[in-house]
C-alpha positions in Angstrom: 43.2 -12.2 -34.1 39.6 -12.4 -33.7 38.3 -14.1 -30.5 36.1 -16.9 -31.0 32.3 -16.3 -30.6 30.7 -17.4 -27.3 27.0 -17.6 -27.5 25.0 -16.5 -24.2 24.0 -19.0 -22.2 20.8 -20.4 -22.6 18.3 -22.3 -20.9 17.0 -25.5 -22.2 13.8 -26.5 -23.2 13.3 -27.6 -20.2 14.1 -24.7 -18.2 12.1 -22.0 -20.4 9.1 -24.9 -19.5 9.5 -23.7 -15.8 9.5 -20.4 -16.7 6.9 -20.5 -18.7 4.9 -22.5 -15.6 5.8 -20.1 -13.2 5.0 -16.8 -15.1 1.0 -18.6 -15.4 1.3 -19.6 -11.7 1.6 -15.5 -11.0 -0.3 -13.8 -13.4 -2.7 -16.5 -12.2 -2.8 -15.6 -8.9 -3.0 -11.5 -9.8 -6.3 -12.5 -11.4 -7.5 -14.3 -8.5 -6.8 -11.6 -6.2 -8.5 -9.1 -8.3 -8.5 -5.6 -6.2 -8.8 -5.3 -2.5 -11.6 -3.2 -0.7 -11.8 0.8 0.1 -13.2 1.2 2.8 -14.9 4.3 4.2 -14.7 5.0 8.0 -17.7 7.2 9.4 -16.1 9.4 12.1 -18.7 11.4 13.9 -15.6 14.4 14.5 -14.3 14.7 11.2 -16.7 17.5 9.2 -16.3 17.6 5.8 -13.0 15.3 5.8 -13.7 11.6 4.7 -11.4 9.0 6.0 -10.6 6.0 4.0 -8.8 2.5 4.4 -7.6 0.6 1.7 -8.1 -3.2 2.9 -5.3 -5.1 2.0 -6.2 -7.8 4.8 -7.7 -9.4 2.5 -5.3 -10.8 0.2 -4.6 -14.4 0.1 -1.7 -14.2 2.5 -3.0 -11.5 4.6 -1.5 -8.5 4.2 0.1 -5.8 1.8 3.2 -7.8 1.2 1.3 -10.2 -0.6 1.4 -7.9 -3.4 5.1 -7.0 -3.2 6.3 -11.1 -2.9 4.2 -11.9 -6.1 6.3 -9.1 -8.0 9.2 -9.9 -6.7 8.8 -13.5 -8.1 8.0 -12.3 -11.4 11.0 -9.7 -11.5 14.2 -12.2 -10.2 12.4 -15.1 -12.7 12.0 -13.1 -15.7 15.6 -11.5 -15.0 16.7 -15.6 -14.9 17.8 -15.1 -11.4 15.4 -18.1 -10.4 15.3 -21.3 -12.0 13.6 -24.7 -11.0 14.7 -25.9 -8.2 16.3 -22.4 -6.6 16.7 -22.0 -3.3 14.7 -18.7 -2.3 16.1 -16.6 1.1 14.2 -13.2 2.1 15.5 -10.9 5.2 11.8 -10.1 6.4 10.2 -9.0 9.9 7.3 -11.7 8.5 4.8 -10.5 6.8 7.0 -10.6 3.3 8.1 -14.3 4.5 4.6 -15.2 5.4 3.7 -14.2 1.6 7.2 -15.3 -0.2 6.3 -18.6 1.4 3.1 -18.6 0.0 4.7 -18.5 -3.6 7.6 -20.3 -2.9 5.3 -23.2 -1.8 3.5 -21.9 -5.5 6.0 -22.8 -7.6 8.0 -25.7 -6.2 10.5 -23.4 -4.9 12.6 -24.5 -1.3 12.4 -21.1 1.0 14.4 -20.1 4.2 13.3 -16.7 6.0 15.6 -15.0 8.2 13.6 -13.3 10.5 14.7 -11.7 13.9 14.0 -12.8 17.1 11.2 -10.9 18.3 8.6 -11.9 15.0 5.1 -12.8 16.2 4.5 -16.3 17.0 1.7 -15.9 14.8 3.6 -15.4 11.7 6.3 -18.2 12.5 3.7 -20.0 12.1 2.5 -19.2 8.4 5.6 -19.1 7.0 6.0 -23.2 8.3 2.2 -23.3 7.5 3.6 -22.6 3.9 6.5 -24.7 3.7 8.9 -22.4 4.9 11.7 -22.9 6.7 12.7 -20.1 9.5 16.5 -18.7 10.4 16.5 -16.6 13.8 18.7 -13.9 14.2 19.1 -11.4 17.5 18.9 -8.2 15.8 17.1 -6.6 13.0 20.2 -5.2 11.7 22.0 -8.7 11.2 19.2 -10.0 9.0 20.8 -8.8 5.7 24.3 -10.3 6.0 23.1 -13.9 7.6 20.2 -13.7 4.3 23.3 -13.3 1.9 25.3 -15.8 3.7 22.2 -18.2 3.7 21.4 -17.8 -0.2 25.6 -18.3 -0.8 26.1 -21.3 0.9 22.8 -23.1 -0.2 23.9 -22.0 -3.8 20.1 -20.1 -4.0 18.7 -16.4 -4.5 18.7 -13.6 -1.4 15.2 -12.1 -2.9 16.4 -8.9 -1.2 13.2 -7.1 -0.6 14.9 -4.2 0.4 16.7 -3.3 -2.8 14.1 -4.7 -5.8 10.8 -3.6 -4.1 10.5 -0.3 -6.2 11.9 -2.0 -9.2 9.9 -5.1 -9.5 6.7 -3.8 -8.9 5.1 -2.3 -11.9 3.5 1.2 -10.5 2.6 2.3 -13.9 0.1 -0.5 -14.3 -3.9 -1.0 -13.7 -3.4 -3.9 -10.9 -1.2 -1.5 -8.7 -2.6 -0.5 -5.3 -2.1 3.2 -6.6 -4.8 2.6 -9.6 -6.3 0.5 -7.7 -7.1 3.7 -4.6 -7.6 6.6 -7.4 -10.3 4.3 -9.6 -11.9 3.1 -6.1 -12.3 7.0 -5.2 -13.6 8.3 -9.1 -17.7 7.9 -7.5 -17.0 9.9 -3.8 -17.5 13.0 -3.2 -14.0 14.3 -3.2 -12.4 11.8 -5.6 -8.9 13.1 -5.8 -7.8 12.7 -2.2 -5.7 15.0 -0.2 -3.3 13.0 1.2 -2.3 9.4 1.0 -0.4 8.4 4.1 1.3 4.9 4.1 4.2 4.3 6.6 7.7 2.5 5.0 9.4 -0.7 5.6 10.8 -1.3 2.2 9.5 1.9 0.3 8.4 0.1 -2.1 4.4 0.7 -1.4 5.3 4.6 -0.6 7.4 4.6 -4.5 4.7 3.4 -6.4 1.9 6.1 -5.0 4.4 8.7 -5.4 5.5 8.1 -9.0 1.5 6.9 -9.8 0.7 10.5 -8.6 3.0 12.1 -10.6 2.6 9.9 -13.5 -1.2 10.8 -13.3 -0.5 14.8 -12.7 -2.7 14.5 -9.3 -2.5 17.5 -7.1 -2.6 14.6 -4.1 0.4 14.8 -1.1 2.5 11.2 -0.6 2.9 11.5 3.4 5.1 8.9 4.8 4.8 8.1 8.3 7.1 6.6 10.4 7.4 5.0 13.9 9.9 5.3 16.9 14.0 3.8 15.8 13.3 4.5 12.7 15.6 6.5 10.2 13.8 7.0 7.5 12.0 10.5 8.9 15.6 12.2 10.2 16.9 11.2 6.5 14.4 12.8 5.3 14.7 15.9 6.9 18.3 16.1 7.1 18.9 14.8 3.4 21.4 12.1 4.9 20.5 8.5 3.6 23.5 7.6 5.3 21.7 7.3 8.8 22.1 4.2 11.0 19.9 3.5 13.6 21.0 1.2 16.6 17.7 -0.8 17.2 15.2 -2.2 14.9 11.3 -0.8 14.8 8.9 -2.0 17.3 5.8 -1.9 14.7 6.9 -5.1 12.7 6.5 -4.6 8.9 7.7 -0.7 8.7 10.3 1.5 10.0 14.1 0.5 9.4 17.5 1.1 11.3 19.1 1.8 7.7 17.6 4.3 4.7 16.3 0.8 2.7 17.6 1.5 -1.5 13.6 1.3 -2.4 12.9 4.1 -0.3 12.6 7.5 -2.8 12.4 10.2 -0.5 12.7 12.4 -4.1 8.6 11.3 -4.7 7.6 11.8 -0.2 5.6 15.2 -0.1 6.0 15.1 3.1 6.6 12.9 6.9 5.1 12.5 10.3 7.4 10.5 13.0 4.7 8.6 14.6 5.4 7.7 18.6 4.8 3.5 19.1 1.9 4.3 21.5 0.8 6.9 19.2 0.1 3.5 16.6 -1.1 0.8 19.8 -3.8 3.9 20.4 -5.0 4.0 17.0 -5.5 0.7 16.4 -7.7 0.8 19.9 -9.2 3.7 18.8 -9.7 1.6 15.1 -11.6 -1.3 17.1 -14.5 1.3 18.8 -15.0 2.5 15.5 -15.2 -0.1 13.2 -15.0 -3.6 15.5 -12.2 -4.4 13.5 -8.7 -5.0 15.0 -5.4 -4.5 12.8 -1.4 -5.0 13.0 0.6 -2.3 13.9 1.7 -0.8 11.4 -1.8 -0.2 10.4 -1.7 2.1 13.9 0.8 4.0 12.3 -1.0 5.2 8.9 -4.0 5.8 11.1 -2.4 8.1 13.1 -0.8 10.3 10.5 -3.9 10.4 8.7 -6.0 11.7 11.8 -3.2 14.4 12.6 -3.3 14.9 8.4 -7.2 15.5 8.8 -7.0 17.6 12.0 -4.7 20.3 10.3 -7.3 20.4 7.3 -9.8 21.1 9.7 -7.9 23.4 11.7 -7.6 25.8 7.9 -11.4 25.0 7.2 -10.6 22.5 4.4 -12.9 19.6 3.1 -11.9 16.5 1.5 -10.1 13.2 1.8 -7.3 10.9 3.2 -7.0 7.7 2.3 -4.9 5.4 3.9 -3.5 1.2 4.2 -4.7 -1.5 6.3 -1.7 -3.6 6.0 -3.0 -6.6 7.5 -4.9 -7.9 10.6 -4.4 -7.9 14.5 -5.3 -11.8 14.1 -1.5 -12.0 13.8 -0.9 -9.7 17.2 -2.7 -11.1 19.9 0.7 -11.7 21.7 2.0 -8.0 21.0 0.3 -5.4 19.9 -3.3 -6.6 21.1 -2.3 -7.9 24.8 -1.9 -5.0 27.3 0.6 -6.3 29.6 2.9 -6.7 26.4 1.9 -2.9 25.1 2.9 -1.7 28.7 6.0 -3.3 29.0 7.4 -2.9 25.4 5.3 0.2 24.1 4.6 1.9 27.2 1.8 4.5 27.7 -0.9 4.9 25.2 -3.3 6.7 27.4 -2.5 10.4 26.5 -2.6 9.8 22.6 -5.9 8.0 23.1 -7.3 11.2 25.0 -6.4 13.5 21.9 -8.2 10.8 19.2 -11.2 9.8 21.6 -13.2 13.1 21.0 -13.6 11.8 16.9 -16.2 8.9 18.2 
């Protein structure tokens, strides 16, 4: 006997109205935000290697993530996992709440962030400023779990960053940050770059270089860098994505006590593990240069990208390395920009600013 049909469930007028809404509200705010800067640094020590900075400060939330959130929001509404009204919960050291809030606030949307502890004042305070609500949790590692329990009990949407990062954002396209360095660079005098080094949280920024450079056919090296209790550089070079790590990253924004699902290691040419006071010293070394201060994990591309351009030097090489400025030390001035907190929680950043002071 043949089973009666059931139709697919369908949204009402009503509810393709909201969708309809919300897909403007983005594209809308893609337009807006148009492309960030590329900046060129002018270091006196680097002959024939030009450095570059791709300002993502800039964007209307402040930082990379702003980027990532937006897609996200497209990707769970088009796949009809948010409707009006949804409750939206991220697992996020802050920057991604900070920008998820930002669109949440957007679109009419209630949002809770589970962030740990530890999360700069600063960016507590933009996620509220947005109309975010904030869950604390001790450790990194628990922010997963309490984000599902969250989203369950509230009857909302775990965003999960973490998993949809390299599937919601669309790397192929013209508005990605990959197009958006390689058409920046067509006009300098070594247009194909090198490297690109960009440091991992989710992966997601890291997936779409790596598949826009081989989409493209570009001879360019993906170099991930990555910070101190991080896992992501010992999976790498063990080929273990089961790793643990017992601590969460001191550079908020990147490095991760578990290999993240959005993290490709199959489209990384190549990693540098990046010591914490190796980033702090950067990012000091950053401010002589340019009189511009930056978050940490800014440090940490900055770093691999000077020990990227010393080993072209060192084979007599020419041409150039671009990297991310994530977002700005404005958010830091309690961390990674006051020295009593760098010495206690970072320790010594002395020796690595001896090996990158000679470049002024």
């Amino acid at each position: 006997m043949t089973e009666p049909y059931c139709p697919p469930h369908r949204e009402d007028g009503a509810g393709k109205d909201w969708v309809r809404t919300a897909v403007r509200h983005l594209t809308g705010d893609q337009l807006r935000a148009a492309d960030t800067p590329l900046l060129k640094l002018e270091v006196p020590g680097l002959d024939g290697i030009d450095l570059y900075l791709k300002d993502e400060s800039v964007q209307p939330t402040g930082s990379l993530k702003h980027r990532l959130a937006r897609s996200l929001f497209m990707h769970a509404i088009c796949s009809g996992r948010i409707r009006e009204g949804t409750t939206v919960v991220e697992a996020s050291s802050g920057s991604t709440a900070v920008s998820e809030a930002y669109f949440a606030r957007l679109l009419g949307l209630p949002f809770v962030a589970v962030v740990p502890v530890g999360t700069a004042p600063r960016k507590i305070e933009q996620i509220r400023l947005h109309g975010g609500a904030c869950h604390f949790v001790d450790d990194t590692t628990q922010i997963y779990a309490e984000a599902r329990r969250l989203a369950r009990e509230r009857g909302g949407h775990y965003m999960d960053q973490f998993t949809y990062a390299e599937q919601a954002t669309d790397w192929r396209g013209p508005d990605s940050i990959a197009a958006g360095i390689f058409r920046q660079m067509a006009d300098e005098p070594h247009p194909e770059p090198a490297a690109i080094v960009m440091s991992a949280g989710t992966g997601g920024t890291a997936s779409t270089i790596g598949r826009y450079i081989r989409y493209k056919g570009h001879d360019t090296r993906l170099v991930v860098a990555d910070p101190d209790h991080s896992v992501f550089y010992d999976s790498f070079r063990r080929g273990d994505r089961s790793l643990r790590g017992e601590h969460g990253s001191r550079i908020e924004g990147i490095g991760r006590p578990r290999v993240e699902p959005s993290f490709l290691a199959e489209v990384v040419d190549g990693m540098i593990k990046v010591p914490d006071a190796a980033s702090i010293a950067a990012l000091r070394w950053l401010e002589r240069l340019t009189g511009r201060r930056a978050g940490g994990s800014t440090g940490t591309n900055l770093w691999g990208a000077l020990q990227i351009a010393g080993q072209m030097q060192a084979r007599g090489e020419r041409g150039s390395i671009v990297t991310v400025l994530c977002d700005g030390g404005e958010r830091y001035p309690d961390t990674y920009w006051n020295d009593e907190w760098v010495a206690r929680h970072i320790g010594d950043m002395a020796p690595y600013l001896r090996r990158i002071e000679p470049l002024l």
